[in-house]
C-alpha positions, 0 to 999 in steps of 0.5 A: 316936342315940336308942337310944345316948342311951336306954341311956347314960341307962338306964346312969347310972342305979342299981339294976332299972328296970321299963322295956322296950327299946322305952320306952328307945329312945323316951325316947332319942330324945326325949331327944336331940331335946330335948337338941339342942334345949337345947343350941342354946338355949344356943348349945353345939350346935355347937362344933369336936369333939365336942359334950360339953355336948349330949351331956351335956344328952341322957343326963341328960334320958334318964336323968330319961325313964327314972326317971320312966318307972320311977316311973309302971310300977313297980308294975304287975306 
């Protein structure tokens, strides 16, 4: 599920990021983790059907993982 969210997180995203396959994966992971996470905090993890609301809560803190991931590798050639 890490590697899904990690790259529909990349996705959201606009342009190039200077982040690597592997750096995804694990921001998707921790990004789902947390998002599950937050979600429970606001009682929407578990609901009948898919959970949109979690889902939404891990894409978007994957995709801030990987922007913010991007802003501190950026520069390193």
């Amino acid at each position: 599920m890490g590697i899904a969210i990690g790259l529909l997180g990349r996705l959201t995203l606009p342009g190039r990021q200077h982040v690597g396959v592997l750096s995804t994966i694990v921001v998707g992971i921790a990004a789902a983790l947390l998002g599950t996470a937050i979600a429970g905090v606001f009682d929407v993890a578990d609901t009948q059907g898919v959970d949109w609301i979690e889902l939404a809560f891990q894409i978007a803190l994957a995709a801030f993982g990987v922007a913010g991931l991007d802003r501190l590798l950026g520069d390193v050639p």
